[in-house]
C-alpha positions in Angstrom: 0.0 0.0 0.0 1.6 3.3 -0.9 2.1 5.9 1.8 -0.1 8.9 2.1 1.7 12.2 0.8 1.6 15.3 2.8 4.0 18.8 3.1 4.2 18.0 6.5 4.1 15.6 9.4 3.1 17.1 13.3 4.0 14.2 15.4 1.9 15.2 18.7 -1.2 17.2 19.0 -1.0 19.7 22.0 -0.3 23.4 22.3 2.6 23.4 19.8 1.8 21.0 17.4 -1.8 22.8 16.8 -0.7 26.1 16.9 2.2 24.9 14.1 -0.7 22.8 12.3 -2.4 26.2 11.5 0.5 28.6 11.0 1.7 26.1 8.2 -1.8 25.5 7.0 -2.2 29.4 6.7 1.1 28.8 4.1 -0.8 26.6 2.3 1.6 23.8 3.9 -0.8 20.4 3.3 -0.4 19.2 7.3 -1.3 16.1 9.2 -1.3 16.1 12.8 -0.5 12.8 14.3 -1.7 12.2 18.1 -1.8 9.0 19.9 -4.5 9.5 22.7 -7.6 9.3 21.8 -8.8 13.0 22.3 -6.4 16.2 21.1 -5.3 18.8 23.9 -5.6 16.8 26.6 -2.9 19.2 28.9 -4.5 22.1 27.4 -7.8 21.0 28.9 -6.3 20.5 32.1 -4.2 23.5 32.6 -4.3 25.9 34.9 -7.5 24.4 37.0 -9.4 23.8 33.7 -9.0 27.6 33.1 -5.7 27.8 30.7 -3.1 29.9 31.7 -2.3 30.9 28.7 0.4 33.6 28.6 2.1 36.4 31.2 2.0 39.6 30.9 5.7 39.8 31.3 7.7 37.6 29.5 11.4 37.3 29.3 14.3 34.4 28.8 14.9 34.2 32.5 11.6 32.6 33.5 13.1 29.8 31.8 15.2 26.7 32.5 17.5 25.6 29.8 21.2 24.7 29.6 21.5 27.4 26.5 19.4 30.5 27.4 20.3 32.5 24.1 18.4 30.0 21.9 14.9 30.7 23.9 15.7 35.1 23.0 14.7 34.8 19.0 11.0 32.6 19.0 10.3 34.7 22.4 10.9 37.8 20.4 9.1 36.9 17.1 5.9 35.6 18.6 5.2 37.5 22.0 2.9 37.0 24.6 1.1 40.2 22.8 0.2 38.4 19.9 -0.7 35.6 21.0 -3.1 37.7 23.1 -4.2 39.5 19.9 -5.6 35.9 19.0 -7.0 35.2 22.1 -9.0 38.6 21.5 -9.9 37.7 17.7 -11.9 35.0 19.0 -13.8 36.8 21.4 -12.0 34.8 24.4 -12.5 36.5 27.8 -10.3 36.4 30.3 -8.6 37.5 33.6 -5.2 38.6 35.1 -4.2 37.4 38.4 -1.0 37.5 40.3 2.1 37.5 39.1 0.8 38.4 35.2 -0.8 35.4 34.7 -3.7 35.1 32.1 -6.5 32.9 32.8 -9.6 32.0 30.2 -13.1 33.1 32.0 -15.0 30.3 30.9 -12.7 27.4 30.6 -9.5 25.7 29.0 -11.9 24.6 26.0 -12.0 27.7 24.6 -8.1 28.0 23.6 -8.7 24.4 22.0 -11.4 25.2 20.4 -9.7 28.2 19.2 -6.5 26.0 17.6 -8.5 23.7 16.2 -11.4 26.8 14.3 -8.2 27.9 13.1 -6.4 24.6 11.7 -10.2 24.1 10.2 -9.8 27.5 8.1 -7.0 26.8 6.7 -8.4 23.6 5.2 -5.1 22.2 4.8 -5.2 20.1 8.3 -6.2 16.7 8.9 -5.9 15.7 12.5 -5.7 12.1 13.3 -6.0 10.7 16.6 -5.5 7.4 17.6 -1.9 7.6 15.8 0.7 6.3 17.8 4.2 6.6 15.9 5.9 3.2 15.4 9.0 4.7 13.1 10.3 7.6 11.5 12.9 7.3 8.6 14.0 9.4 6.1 13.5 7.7 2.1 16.0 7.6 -0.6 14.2 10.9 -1.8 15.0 12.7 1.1 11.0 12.7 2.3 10.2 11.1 5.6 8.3 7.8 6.2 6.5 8.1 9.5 4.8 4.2 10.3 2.0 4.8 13.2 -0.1 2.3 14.1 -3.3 3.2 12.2 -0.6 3.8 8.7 2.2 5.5 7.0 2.3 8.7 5.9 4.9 10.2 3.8 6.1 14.4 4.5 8.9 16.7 3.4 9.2 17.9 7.0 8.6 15.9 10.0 8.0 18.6 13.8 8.7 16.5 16.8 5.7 18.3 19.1 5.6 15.0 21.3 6.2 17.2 24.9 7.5 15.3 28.2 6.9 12.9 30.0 4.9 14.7 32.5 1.3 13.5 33.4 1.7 10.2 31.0 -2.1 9.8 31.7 -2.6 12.7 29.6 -0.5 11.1 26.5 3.1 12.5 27.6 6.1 9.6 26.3 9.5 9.5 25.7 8.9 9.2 21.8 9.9 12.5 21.4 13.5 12.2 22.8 14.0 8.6 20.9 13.4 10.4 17.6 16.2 12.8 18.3 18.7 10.1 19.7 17.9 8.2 16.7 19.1 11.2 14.2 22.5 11.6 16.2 20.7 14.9 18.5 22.0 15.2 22.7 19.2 14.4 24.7 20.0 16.3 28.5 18.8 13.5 31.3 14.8 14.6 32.2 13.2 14.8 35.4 10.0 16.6 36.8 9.1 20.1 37.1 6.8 22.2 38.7 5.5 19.3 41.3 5.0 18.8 44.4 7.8 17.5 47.0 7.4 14.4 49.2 8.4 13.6 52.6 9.2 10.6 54.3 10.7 11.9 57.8 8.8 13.6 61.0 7.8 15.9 58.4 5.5 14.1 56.3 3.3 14.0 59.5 3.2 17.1 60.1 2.5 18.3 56.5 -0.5 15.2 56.7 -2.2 16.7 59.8 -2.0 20.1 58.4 -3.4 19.0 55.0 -5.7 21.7 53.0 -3.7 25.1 54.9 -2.3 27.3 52.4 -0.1 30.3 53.7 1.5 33.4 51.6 5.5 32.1 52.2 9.0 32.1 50.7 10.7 29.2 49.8 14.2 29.1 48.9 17.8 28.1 48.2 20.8 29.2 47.3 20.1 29.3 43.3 16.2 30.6 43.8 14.1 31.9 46.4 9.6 32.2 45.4 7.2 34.3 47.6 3.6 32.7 46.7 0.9 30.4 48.1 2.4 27.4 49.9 0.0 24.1 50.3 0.1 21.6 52.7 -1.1 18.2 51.5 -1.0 14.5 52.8 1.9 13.7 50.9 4.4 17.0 51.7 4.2 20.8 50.2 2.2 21.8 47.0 1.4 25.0 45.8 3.0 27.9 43.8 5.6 28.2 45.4 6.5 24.4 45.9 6.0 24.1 42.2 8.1 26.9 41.6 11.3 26.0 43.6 11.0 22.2 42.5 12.4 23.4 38.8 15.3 24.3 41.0 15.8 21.6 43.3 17.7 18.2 43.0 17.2 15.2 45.0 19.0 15.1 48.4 19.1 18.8 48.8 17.6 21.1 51.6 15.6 24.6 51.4 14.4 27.3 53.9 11.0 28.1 54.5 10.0 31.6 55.9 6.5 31.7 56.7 6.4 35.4 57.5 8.1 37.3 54.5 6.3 40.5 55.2 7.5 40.8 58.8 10.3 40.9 60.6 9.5 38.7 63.6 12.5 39.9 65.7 11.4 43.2 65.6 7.9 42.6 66.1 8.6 39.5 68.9 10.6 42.0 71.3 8.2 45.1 70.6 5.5 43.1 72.1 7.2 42.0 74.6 7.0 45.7 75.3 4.2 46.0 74.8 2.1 42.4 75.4 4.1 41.3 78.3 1.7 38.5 78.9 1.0 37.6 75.7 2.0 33.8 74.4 4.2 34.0 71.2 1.8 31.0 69.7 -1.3 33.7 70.4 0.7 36.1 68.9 1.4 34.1 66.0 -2.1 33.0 65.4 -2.9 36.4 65.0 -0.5 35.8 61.7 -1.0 32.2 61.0 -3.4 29.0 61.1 -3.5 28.2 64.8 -2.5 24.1 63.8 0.3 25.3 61.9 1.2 27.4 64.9 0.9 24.5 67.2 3.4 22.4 64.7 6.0 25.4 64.9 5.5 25.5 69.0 6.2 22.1 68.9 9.2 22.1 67.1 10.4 25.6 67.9 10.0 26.2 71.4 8.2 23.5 73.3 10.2 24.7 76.7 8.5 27.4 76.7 5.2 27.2 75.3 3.7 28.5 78.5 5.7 31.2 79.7 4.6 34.7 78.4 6.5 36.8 76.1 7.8 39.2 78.6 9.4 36.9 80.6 12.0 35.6 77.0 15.1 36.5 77.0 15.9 39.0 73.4 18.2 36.3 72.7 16.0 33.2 72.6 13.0 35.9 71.0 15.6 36.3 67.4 16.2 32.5 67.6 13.1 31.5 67.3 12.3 34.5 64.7 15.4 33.4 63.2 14.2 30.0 62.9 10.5 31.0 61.1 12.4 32.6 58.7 14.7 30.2 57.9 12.7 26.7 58.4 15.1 24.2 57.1 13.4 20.8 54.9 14.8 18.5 53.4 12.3 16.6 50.8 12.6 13.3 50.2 11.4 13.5 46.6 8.5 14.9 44.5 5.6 13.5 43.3 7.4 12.6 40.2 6.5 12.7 36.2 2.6 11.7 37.4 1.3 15.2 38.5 4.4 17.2 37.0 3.3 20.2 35.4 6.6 20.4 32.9 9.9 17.8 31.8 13.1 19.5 32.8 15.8 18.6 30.1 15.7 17.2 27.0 16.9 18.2 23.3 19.9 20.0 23.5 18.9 23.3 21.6 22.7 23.7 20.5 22.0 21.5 17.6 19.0 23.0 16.7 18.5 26.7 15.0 17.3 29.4 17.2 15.4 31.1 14.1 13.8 27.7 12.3 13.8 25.0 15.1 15.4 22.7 12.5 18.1 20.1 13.1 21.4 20.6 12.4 21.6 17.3 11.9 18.8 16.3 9.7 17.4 18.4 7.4 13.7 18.9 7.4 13.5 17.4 11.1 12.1 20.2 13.3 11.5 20.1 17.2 9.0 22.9 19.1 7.8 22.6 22.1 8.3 21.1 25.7 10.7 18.6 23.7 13.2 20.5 23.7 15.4 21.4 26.1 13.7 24.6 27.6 11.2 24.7 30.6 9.4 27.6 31.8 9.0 28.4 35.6 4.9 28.6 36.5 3.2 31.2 35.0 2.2 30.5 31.4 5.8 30.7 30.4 5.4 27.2 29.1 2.6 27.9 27.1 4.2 31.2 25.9 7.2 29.0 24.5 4.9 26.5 22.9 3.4 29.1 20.6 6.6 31.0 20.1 8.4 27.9 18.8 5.2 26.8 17.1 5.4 30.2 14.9 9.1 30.1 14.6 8.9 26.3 12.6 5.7 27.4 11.2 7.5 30.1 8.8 10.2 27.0 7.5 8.3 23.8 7.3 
């Protein structure tokens, strides 16, 4: 049976591969997208609490993790948050900015699939086909690729690599992605999860249980990073922005500091009530600032030798120890949740074999890569999202 001919092959059908689909289309680029699940934009859907987090207000390189930060400058600059934006706007798309510049749909993740998928329809030059796992890739004696999936083969001049991580494999993330480039000579940087949740397995891990479901405004950070936003406690350790955050930044075995009261300087405050509040505890105090449980925890840990004794009767020294010590609350995780509820795939393609301006391989002409793939990971925010249409548009213009 002969192979069915196409200009070119999307191997994966989330954020980047659609938003490429119909920027080639819109060339008049004949595109097939290929996606194994059985439903496209599975992540999409999912994102940001069902609500897409589409974009920031304020992009820039250093949101994001890479081992080659110059490569991320060009797609970020060619395709900004502003237009994709513009798009969202065309399509009458409300939406909402919350903390930190993040952009958030209204009325649901749906609507920025839906919006992909109007736009690969216009074009009339998209089939998507789901159900397509990809067996094979090879390149023909003609120089065209021969991609073997299980429902066929399908012949391209160009063949994008838009297969993501392996993060949340329930929601079709796989390693195929990382195999195609291996198996055309490209570096593959060693993956591991990102924005997840850390795990516990000491006297911690009890205490994070019985304070499940609190969420606190705190810092978290180490010596490369340090993120002031909600932190969650759950039955398993610490979720939340901030957890997420840091965890891009974290390797196994390591420690970091938690300061529960960024916006205070507890020294200060401690011995000015003790002026003031003589008989005042420091865990009433505190619960004036905090959940009284999580107060408890900290009394427990902190200064169980003098949980009764009133404020005024601390010595200043023992008063900065204990401030000292809410500041700087030492952890050390055991783990994270792993690849299952990671938001992002640290690692992966090295982008110094691929073009900054094209996302082609150096290596193999007409092989493109966009996308979580590669070796770039953006902190929370809809920085990842932002990079999946940027390097979307930057293949787009070359496939």
């Amino acid at each position: 049976m002969s192979n069915k001919q196409y200009d070119v092959i999307i191997i994966g059908a989330g954020a980047s591969g659609l938003m490429l689909a119909f920027m080639a289309g819109q060339r008049c680029r004949k595109v097939l997208v290929l996606e194994k699940a059985n439903k496209i934009g599975k992540k999409i859907l999912m994102s940001g609490g069902g609500k897409c987090n589409f974009t920031n207000l304020d992009v820039e390189s250093n949101n994001y993790i890479t081992h080659n930060h110059p490569f991320t400058i060009s797609a970020l600059k060619r395709y900004t948050n502003w237009d994709f934006i513009s798009l969202v706007c065309e399509h009458g798309i409300e939406y909402e900015e919350r903390a930190h510049g993040r952009l958030f749909t209204l009325n649901g993740a749906k609507q920025i699939l839906a919006m992909l998928v109007e736009e690969c329809e216009y074009t009339r030059n998209v089939e998507i086909h789901t159900h397509s796992e990809v067996q094979s890739v090879n390149v023909l004696q003609n120089g065209r690729f021969k991609v073997q999936t299980v429902a066929g083969n399908f012949e391209a001049e160009s063949v994008v690599v838009a297969t993501g991580g392996l993060s949340i494999p329930t929601l079709g993330g796989s390693g195929i992605g990382y195999e195609i480039a291996k198996q055309f000579g490209h570096k593959v940087f060693p993956t591991r999860a990102g924005l997840v949740p850390f795990t516990f397995s000491d006297a911690m891990k009890d205490i994070t249980g019985r304070l499940s479901g609190n969420a606190i405004d705190a810092t978290l950070s180490n010596d490369q990073q340090s993120f002031t936003e909600a932190l969650l406690f759950t039955h398993r350790g610490l979720s939340g922005p901030s957890s997420l955050q840091l965890s891009n930044y974290w390797q196994a075995g390591q420690s970091f500091n938690i300061d529960f009261l960024p916006q205070e300087d507890l020294s200060q405050l401690f011995k000015a009530k003790k002026n003031s509040q003589p008989k005042i505890l420091l865990r009433t105090l505190l619960t004036e600032y905090l959940p009284k449980n999580l107060v408890l925890e900290l009394q427990e840990l902190l200064w169980r030798d003098q949980a009764e004794i009133m404020i005024g009767q601390w010595s200043d020294e023992r008063l900065v120890q204990v401030a000292s010590s809410l500041h700087q609350f030492e952890v050390k995780p055991a783990g994270t949740e792993g690849y299952r509820t990671a938001e992002v795939t640290l690692g992966g393609v090295d982008t110094t074999e691929i073009s900054s301006k094209t996302m082609e391989s150096q290596k193999q002409k007409g092989l493109f890569f966009v996308g979580e793939v590669l070796d770039v990971s953006g902190q929370l925010g809809g920085f990842n999202f932002q990079w999946a249409w940027a390097s979307a548009h930057a293949a787009s213009k070359y496939v």
